[in-house]
Backbone of each chain as ProteinMPNN parsed JSONL, in Angstrom:
{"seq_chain_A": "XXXXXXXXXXXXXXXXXXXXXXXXXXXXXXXXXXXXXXXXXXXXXXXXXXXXXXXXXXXXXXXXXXXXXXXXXXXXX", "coords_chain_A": {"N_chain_A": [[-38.917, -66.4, 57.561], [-35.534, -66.889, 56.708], [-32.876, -69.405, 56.976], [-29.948, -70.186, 58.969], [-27.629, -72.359, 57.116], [-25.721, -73.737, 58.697], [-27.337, -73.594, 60.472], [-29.941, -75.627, 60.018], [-27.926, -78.053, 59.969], [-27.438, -78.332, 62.196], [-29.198, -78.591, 63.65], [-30.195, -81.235, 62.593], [-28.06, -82.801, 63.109], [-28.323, -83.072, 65.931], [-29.984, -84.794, 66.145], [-29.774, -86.935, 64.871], [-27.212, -88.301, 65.595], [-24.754, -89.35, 64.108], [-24.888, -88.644, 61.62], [-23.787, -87.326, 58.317], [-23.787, -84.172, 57.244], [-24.368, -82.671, 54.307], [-24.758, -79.445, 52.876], [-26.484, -77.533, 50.567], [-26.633, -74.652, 48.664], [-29.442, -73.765, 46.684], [-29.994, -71.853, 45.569], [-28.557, -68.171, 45.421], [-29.888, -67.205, 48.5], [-30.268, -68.003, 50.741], [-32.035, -69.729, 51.736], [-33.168, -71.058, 50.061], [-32.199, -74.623, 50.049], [-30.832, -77.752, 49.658], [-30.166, -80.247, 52.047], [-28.25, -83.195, 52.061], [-28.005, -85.275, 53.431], [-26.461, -88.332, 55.387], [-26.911, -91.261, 56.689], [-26.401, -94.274, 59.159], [-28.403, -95.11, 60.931], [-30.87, -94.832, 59.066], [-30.348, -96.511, 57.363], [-32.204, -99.791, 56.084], [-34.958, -98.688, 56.484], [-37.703, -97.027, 54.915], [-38.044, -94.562, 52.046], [-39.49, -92.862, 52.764], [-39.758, -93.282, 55.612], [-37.113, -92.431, 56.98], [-36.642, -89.963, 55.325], [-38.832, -88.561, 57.032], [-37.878, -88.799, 59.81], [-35.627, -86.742, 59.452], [-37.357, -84.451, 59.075], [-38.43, -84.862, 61.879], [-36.538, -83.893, 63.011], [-35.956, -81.302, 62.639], [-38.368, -80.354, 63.807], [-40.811, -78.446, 64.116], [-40.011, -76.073, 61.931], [-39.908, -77.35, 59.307], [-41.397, -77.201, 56.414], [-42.513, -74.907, 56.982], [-40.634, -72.306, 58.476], [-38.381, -73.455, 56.229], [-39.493, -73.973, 53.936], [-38.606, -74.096, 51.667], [-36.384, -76.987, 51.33], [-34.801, -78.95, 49.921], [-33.935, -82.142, 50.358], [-32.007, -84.761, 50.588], [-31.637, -88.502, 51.489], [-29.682, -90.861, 52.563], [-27.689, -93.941, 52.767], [-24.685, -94.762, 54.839], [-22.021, -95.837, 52.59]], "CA_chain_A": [[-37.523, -66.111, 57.958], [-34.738, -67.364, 56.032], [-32.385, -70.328, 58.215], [-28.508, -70.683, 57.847], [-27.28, -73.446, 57.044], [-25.178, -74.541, 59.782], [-28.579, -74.328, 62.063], [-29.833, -76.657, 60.231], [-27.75, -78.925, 60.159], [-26.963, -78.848, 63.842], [-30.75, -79.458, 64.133], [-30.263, -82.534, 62.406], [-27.068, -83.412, 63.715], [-28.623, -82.867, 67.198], [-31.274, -85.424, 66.431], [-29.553, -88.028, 64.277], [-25.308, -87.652, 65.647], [-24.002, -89.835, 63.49], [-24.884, -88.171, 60.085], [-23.079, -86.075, 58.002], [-25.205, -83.367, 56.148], [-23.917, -81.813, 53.259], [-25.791, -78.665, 52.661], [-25.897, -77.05, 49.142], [-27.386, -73.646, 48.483], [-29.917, -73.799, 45.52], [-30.552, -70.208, 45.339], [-28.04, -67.56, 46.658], [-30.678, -66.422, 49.309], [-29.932, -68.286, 52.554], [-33.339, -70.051, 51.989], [-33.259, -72.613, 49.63], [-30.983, -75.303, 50.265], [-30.387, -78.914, 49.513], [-29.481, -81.451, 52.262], [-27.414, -84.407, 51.814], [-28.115, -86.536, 54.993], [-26.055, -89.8, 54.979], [-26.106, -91.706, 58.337], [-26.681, -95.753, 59.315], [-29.47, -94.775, 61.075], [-31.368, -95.024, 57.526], [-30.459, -98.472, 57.121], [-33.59, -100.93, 56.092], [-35.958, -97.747, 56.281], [-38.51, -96.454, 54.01], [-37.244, -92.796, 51.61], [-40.47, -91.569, 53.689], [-39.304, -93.011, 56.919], [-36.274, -91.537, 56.676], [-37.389, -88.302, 55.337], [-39.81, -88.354, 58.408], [-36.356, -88.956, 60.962], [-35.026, -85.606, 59.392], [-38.373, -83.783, 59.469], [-38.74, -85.01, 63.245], [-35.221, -83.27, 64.02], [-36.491, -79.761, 62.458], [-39.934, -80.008, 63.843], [-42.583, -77.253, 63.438], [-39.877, -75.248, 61.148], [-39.97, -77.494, 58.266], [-42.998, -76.133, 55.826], [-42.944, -73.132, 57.656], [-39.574, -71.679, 57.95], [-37.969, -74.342, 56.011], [-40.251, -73.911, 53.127], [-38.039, -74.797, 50.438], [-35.49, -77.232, 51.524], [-34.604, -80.268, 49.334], [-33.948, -83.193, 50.891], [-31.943, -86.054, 50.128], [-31.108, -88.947, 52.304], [-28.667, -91.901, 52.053], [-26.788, -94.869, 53.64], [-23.163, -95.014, 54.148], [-21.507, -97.274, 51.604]], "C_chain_A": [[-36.583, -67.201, 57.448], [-33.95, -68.196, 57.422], [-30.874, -70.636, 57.448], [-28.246, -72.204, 58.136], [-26.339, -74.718, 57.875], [-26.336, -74.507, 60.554], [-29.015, -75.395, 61.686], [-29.503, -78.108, 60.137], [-27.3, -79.245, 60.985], [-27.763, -79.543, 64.33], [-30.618, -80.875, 64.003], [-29.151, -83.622, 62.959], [-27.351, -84.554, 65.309], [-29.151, -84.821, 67.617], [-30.512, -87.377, 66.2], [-27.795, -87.808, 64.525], [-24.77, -88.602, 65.072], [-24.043, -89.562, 61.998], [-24.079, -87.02, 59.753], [-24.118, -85.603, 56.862], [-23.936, -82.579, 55.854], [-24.818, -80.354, 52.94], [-25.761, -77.765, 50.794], [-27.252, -76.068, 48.884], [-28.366, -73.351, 46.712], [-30.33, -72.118, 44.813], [-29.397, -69.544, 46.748], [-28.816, -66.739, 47.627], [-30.776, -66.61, 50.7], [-31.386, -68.721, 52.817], [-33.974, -71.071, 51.172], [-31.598, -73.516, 49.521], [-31.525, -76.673, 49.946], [-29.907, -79.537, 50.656], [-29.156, -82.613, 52.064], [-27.622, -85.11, 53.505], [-28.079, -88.073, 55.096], [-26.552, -90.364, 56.405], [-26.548, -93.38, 58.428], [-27.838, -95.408, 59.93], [-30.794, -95.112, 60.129], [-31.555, -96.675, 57.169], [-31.571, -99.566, 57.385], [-34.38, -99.508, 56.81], [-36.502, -97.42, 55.089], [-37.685, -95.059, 53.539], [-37.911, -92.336, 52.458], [-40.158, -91.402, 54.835], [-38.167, -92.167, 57.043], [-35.982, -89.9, 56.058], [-38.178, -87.497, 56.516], [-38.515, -88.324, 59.439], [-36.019, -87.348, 60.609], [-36.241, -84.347, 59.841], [-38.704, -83.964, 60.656], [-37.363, -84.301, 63.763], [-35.319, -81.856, 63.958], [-37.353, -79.389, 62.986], [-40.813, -79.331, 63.214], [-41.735, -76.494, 62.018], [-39.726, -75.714, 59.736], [-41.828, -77.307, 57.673], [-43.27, -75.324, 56.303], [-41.678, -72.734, 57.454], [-38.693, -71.92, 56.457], [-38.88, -74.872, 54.694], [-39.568, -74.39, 51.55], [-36.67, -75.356, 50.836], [-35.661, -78.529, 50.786], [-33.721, -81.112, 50.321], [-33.283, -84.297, 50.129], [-30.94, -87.143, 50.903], [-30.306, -90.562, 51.909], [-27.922, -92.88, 53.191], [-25.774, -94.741, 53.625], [-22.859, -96.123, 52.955], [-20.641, -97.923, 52.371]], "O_chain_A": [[-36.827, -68.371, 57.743], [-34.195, -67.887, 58.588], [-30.56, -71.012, 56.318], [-28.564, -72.943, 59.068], [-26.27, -75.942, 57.766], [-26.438, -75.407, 61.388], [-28.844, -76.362, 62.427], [-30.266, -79.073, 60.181], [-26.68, -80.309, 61.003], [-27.664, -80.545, 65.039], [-30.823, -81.67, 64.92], [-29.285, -84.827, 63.171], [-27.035, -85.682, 65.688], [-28.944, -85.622, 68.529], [-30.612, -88.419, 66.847], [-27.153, -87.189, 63.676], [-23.845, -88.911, 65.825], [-23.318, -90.179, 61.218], [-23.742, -86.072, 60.463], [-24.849, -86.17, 56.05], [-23.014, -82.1, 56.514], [-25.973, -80.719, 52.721], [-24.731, -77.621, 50.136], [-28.434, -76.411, 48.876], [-27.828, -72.775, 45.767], [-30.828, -71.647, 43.791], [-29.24, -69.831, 47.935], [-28.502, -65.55, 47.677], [-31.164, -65.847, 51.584], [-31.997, -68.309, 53.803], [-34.967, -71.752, 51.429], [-30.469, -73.214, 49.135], [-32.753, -76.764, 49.963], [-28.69, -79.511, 50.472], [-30.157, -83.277, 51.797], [-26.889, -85.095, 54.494], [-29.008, -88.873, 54.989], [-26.468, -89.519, 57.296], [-27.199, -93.68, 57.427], [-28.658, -95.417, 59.012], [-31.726, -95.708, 60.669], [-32.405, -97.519, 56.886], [-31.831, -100.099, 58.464], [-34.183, -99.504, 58.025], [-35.761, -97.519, 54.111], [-36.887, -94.491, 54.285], [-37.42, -91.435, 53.138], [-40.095, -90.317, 55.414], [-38.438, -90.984, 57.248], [-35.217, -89.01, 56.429], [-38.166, -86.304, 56.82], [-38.438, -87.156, 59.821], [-36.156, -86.609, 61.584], [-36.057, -83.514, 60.73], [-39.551, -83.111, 60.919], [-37.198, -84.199, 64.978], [-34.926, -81.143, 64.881], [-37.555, -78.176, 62.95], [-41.413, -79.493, 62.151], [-42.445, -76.261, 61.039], [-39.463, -74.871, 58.879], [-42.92, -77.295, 58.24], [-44.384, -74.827, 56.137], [-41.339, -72.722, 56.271], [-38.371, -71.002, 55.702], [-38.959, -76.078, 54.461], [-40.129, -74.928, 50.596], [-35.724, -74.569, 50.792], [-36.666, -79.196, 51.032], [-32.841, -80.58, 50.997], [-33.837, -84.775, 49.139], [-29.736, -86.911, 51.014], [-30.572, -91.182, 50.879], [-27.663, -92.502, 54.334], [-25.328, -94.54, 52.496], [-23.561, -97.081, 52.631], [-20.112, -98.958, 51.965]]}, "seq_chain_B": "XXXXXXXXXXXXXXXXXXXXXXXXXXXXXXXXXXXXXXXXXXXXXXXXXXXXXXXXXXXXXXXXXXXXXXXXXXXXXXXXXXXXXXXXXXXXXXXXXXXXXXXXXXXXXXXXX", "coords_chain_B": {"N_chain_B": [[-61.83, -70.424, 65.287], [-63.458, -73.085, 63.876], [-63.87, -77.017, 64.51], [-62.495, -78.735, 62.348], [-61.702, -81.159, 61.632], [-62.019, -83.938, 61.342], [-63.931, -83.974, 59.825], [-62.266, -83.149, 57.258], [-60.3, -84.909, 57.479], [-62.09, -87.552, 56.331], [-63.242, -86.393, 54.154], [-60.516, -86.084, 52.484], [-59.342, -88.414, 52.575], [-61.359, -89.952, 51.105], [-60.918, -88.419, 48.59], [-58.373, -89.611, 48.219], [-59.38, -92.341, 48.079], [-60.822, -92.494, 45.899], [-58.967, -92.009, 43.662], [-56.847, -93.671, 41.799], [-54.497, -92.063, 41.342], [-53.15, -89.554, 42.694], [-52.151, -85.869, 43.508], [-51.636, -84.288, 45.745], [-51.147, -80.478, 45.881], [-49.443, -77.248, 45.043], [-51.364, -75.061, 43.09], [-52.035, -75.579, 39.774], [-51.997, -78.574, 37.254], [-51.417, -77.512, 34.623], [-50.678, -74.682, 35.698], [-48.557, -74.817, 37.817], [-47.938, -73.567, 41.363], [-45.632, -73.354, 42.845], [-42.102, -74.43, 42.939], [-41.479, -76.717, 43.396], [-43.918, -78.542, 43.316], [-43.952, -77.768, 40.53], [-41.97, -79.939, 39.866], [-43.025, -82.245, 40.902], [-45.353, -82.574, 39.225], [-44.148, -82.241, 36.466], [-42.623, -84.732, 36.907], [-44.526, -86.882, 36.668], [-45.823, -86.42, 34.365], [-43.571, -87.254, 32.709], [-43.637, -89.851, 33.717], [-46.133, -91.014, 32.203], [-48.226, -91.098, 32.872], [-51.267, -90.976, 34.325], [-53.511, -88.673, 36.021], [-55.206, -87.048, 38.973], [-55.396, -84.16, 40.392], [-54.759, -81.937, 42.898], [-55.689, -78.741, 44.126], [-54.401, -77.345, 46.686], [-54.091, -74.478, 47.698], [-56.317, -73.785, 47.256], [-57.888, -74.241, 48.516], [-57.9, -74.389, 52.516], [-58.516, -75.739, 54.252], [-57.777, -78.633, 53.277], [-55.405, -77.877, 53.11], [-54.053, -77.658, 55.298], [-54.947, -80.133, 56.49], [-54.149, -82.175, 55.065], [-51.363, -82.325, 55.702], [-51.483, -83.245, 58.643], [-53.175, -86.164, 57.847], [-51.374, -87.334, 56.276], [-48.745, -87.085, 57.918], [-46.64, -85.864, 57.276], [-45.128, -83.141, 56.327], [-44.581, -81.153, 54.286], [-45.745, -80.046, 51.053], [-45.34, -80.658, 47.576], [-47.449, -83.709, 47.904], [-47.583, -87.171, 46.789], [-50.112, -89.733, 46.126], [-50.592, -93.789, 45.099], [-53.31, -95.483, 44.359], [-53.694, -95.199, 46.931], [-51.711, -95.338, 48.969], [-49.126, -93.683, 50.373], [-46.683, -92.298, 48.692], [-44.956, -90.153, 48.848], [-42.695, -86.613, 49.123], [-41.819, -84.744, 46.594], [-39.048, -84.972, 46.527], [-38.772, -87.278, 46.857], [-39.698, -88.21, 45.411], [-38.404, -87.871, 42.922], [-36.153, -88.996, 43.533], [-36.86, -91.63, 43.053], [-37.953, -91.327, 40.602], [-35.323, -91.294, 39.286], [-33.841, -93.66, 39.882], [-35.403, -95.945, 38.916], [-37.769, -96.564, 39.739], [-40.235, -95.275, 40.626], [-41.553, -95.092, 37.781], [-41.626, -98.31, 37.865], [-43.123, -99.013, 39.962], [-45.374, -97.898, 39.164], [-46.564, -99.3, 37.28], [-46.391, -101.915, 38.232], [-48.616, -101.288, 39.668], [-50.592, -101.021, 37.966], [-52.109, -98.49, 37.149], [-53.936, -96.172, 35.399], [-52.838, -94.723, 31.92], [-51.707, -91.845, 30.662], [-53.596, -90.391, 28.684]], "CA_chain_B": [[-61.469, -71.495, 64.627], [-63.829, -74.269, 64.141], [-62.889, -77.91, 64.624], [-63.225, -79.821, 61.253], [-60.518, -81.815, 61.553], [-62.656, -84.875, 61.424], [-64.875, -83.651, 58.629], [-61.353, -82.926, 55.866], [-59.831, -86.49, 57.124], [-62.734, -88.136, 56.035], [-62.687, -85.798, 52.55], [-59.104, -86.287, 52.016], [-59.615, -90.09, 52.358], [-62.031, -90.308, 50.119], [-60.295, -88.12, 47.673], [-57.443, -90.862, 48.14], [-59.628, -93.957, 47.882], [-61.344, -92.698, 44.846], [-58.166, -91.633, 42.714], [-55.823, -94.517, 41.516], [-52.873, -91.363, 41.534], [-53.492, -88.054, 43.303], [-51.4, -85.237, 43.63], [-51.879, -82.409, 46.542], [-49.711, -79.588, 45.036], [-49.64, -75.678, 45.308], [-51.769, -74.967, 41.794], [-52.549, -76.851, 38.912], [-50.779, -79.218, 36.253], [-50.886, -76.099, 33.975], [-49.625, -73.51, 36.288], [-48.051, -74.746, 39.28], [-47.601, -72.497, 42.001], [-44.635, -73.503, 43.605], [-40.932, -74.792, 42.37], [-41.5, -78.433, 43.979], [-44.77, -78.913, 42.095], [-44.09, -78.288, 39.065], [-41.302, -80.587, 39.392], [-43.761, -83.432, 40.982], [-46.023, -82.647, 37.436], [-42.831, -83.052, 35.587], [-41.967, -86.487, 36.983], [-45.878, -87.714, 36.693], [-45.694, -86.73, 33.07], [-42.516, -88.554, 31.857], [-43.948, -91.544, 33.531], [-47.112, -91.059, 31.669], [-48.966, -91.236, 33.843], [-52.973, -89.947, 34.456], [-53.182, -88.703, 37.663], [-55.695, -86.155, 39.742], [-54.444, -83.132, 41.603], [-56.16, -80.979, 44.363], [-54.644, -77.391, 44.512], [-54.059, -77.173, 48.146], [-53.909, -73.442, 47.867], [-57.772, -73.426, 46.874], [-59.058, -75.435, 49.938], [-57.532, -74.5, 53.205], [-58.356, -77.269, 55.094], [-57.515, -79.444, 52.875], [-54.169, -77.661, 52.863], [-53.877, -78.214, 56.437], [-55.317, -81.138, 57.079], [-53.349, -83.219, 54.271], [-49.865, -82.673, 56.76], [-51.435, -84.651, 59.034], [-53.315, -87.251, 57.291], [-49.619, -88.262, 55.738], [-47.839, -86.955, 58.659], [-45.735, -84.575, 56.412], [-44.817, -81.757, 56.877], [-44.695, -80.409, 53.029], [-46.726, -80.469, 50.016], [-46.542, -81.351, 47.387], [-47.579, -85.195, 48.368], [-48.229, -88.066, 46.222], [-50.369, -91.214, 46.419], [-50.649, -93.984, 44.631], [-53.554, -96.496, 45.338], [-54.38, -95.335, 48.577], [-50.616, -95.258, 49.68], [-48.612, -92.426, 50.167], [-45.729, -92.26, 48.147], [-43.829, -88.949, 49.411], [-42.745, -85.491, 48.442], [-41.174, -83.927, 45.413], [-37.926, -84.995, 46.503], [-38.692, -89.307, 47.309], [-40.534, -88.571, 43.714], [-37.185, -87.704, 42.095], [-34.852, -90.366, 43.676], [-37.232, -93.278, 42.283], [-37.844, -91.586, 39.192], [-34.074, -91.483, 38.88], [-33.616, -94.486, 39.958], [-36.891, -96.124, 37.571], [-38.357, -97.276, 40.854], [-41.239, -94.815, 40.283], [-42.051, -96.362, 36.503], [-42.119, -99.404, 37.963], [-44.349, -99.165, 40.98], [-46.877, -97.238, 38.782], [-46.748, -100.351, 35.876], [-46.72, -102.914, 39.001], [-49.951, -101.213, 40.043], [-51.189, -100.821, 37.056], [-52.354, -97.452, 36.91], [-53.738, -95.829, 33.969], [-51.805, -94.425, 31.2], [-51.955, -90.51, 30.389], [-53.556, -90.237, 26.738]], "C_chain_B": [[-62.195, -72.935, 64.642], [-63.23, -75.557, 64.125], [-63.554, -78.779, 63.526], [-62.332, -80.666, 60.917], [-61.061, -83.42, 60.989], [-62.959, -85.255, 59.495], [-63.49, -84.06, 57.104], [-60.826, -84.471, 55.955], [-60.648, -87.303, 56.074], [-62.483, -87.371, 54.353], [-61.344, -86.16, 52.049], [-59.362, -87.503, 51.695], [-60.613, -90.302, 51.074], [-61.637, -90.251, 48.68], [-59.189, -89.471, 47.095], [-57.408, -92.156, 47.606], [-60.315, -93.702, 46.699], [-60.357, -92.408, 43.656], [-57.005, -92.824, 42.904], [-54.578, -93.729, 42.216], [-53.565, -90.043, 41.945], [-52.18, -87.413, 44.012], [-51.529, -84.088, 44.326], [-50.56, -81.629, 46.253], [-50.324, -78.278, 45.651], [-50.404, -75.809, 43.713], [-52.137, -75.975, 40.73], [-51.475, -77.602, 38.215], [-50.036, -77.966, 35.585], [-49.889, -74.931, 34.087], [-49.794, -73.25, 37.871], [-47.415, -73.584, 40.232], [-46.278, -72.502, 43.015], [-43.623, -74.534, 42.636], [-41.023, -76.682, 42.419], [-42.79, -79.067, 43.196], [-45.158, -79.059, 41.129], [-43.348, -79.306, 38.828], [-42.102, -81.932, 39.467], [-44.639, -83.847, 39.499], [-45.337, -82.956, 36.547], [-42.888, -84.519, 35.554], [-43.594, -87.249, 36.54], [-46.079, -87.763, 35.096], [-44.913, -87.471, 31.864], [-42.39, -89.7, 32.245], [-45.349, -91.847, 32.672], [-48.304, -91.509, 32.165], [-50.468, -90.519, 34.092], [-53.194, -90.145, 35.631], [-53.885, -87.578, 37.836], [-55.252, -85.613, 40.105], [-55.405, -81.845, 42.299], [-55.242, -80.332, 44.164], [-55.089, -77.097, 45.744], [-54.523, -75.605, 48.459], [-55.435, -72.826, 47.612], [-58.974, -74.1, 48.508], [-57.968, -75.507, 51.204], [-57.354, -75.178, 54.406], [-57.647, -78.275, 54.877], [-55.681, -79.443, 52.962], [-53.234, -78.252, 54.297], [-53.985, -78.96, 56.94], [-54.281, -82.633, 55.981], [-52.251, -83.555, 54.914], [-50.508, -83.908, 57.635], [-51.964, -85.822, 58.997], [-52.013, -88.017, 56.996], [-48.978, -88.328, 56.752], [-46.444, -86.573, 58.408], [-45.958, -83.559, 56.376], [-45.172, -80.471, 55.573], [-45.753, -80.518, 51.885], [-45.79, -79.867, 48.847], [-46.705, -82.809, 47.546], [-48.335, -85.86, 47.498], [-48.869, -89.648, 46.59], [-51.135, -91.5, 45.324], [-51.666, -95.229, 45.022], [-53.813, -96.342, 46.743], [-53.107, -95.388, 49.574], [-49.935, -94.164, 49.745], [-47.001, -92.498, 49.874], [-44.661, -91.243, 48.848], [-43.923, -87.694, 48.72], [-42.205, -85.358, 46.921], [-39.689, -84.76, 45.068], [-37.393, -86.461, 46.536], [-39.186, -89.059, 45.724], [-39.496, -88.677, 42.683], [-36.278, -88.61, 42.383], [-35.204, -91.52, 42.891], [-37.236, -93.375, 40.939], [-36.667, -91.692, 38.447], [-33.618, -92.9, 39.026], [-34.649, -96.177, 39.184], [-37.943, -96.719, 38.75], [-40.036, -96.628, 40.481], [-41.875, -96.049, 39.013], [-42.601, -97.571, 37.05], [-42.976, -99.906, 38.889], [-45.637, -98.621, 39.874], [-47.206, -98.627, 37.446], [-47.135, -101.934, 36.87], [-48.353, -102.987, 39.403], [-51.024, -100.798, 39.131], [-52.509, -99.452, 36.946], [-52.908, -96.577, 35.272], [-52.913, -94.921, 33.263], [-52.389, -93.366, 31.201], [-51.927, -90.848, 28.652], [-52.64, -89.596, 26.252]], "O_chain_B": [[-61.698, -73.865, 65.277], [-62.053, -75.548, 63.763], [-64.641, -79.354, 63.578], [-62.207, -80.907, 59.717], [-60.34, -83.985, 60.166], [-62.61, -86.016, 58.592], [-63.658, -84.909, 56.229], [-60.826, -85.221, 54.978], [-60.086, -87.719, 55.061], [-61.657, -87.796, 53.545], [-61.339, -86.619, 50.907], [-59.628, -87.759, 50.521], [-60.237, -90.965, 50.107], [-61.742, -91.117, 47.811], [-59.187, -90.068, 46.018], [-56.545, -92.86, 47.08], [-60.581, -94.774, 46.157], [-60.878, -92.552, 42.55], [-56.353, -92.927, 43.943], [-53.86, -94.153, 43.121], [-54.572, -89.647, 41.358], [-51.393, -87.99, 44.763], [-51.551, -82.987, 43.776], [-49.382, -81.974, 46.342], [-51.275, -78.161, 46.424], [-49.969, -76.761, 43.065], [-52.509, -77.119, 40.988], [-50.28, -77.409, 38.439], [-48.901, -77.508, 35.717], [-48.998, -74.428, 33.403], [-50.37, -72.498, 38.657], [-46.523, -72.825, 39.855], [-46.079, -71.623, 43.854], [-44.1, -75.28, 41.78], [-40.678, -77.545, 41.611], [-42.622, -80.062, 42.492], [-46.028, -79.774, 40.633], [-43.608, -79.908, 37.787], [-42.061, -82.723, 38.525], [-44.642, -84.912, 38.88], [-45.66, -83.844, 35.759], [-43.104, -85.293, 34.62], [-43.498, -88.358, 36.015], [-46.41, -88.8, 34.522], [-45.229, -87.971, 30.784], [-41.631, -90.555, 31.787], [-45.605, -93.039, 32.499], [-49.165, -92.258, 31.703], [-50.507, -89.296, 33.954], [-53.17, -91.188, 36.285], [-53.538, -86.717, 37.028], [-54.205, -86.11, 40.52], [-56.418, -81.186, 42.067], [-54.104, -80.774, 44.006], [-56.198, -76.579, 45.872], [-55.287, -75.435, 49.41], [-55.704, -71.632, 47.739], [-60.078, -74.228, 49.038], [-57.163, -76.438, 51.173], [-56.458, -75.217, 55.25], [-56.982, -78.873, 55.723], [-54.902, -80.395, 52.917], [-52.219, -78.945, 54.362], [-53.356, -79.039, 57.996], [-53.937, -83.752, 56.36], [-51.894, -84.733, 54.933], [-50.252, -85.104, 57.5], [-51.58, -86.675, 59.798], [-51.716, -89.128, 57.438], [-48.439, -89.416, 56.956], [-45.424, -86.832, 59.047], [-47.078, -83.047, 56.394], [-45.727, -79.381, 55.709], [-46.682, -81.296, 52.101], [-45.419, -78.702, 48.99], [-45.644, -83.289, 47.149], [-49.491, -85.517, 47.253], [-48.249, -90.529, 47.185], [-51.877, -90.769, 44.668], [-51.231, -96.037, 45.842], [-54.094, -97.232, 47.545], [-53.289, -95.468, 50.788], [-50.301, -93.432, 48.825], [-46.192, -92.734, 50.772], [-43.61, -91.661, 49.336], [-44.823, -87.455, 47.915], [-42.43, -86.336, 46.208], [-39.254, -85.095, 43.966], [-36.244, -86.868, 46.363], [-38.917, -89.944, 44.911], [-39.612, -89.421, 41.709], [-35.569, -89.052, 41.478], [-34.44, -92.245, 42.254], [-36.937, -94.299, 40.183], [-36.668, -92.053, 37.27], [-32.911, -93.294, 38.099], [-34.182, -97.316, 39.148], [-38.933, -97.349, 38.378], [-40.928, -97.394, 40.117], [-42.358, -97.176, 39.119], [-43.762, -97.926, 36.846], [-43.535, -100.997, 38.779], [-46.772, -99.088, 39.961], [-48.27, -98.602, 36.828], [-47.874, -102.831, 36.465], [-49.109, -103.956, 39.48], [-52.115, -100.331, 39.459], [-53.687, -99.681, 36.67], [-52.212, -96.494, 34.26], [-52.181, -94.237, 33.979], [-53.547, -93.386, 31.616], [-51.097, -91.229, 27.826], [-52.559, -89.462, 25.031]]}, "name": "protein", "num_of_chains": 2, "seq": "XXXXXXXXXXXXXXXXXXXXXXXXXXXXXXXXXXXXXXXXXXXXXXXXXXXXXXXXXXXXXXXXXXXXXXXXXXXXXXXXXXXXXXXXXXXXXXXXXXXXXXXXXXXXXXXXXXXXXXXXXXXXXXXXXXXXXXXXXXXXXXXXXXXXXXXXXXXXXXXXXXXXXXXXXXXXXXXXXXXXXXXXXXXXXX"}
């Protein structure tokens, strides 16, 4: 089952409230997407830890629903 | 559903500790089965890199049991050395950024003939 794009980035919002997620549709299908996930949070973390922070705000539905979502996370400047 | 949870750790690991670079993917180098793996094969080849790869999609344990060895969620997952590097998508920031290159030349890895 396909996921729009405001869920999740409420999910992640939810988890991490000081990020802003960009979302960007890689395919018009409402199923692959791109996030952009800036936040301080990040700051002096690992790409994995920080990859792991976003994947802990989706839970079970990333690799399952959430099967093709690119990922890319960042510090403020 | 038996419980071999034990049994694939131990396989996985091994897989891990006996391959310098290993790559759990959907399919092969040749003909990756998913969008994210071929791109991981991409990036492993324009670092030149010689590197192992388990097709996940052939060994269902392995498929399942690799999430939580790493404690990722996706595949496809690289390690380098016995470490676990990341997905598709940590593989593309470094290689953009040459970070990749230079961890795999730090750890001296062998070269792809």
């Amino acid at each position: 089952m396909p996921m729009p794009s405001d869920e999740i980035a409420a999910l992640i919002k939810a988890a991490i409230p000081d990020a802003t997620v960009e979302m960007e549709a890689l395919v018009d299908d409402n199923d692959h997407w791109l996030a952009r996930v800036t936040s301080a949070e990040f700051a002096g973390k690992s790409r994995v830890q920080q990859h792991k922070m976003v994947f802990a705000a989706l839970g079970e539905r990333m690799g399952g629903e959430l099967h093709a979502l690119q990922l890319h996370t960042s510090v403020p400047n | 559903m038996s419980d071999n949870s034990g049994n694939t750790n131990e396989r996985i690991s091994q897989i891990v500790g006996d391959n310098d670079v290993v790559l759990f993917m959907k399919g092969t180098p040749l003909f990756p089965q998913c969008g994210f793996s071929n791109r991981a094969v991409s990036i492993l080849d324009h670092c030149k890199v010689q590197f192992e790869s388990v097709d996940v999609l052939q060994d269902m344990e392995v498929r399942q049991g690799i999430k939580a060895y790493s404690d990722w969620p996706t595949i496809p997952q690289l390690y380098v050395k016995g470490e676990f590097v990341g997905g598709s998508d940590i593989m593309m920031e470094m290689y953009e950024a040459g970070e990749l290159q230079q961890m795999l030349d730090e750890k001296q890895v062998a070269k792809a003939e």
